[in-house]
N, C-alpha and C positions, 0 to 999 in steps of 0.2 A: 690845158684846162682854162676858164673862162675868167678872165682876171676877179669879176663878181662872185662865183663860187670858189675861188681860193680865198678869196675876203672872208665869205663866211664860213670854211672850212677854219679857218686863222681862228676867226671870232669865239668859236663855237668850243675850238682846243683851249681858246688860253682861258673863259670862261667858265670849262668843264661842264659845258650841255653840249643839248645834243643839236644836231645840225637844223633838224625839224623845226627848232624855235625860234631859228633868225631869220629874218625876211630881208628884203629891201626899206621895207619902215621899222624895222627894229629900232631901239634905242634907248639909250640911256635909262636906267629904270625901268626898261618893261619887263625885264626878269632880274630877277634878285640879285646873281650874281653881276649883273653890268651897273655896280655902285662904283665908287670914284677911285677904288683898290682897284678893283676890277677893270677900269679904262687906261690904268696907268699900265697893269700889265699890259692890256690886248695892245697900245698903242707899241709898248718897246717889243713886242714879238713883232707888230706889223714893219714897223722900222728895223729891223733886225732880216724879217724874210724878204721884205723887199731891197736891199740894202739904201735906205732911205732917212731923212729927218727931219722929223717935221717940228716947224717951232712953237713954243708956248701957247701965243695967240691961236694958231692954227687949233693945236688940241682943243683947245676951249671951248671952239667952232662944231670939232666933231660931236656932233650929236645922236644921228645916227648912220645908221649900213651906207643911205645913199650917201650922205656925208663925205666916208670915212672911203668908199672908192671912187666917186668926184676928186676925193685931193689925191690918191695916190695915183689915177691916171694922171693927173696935172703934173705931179713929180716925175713920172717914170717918164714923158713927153719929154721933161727939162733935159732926161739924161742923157 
């Protein structure tokens, strides 16, 4: 699977929508559910399936989809 669509398949479970609503420019705030409860989950499920961790700064960064698989290609690179 295409590391992009596992991103948004990830996004899409821990948010409880449907896959339909996330893009590439998704982000923070464009659907209801991706409020600041909602980024803390997506982030430890994505740190979790990737086996991955990203630090504070980093989070605060993510803002949206493109974001959020720019740093996890960058991580999984590192491994």
């Amino acid at each position: 699977m295409e590391l992009e669509k596992k991103i948004i398949k990830i996004i899409a479970e821990s948010l409880e929508v449907s896959e339909d609503q996330i893009t590439e420019d998704t982000a923070i705030g464009d659907i209801p559910e991706w409020n600041s409860l909602g980024h803390i989950v997506l982030i430890s499920s994505l740190e979790k399936e990737f086996s991955i961790n990203f630090d504070p700064e980093i989070i605060m960064d993510l803002e949206d989809v493109s974001d959020i698989v720019a740093a996890i290609e960058e991580r999984l690179k590192r491994n």
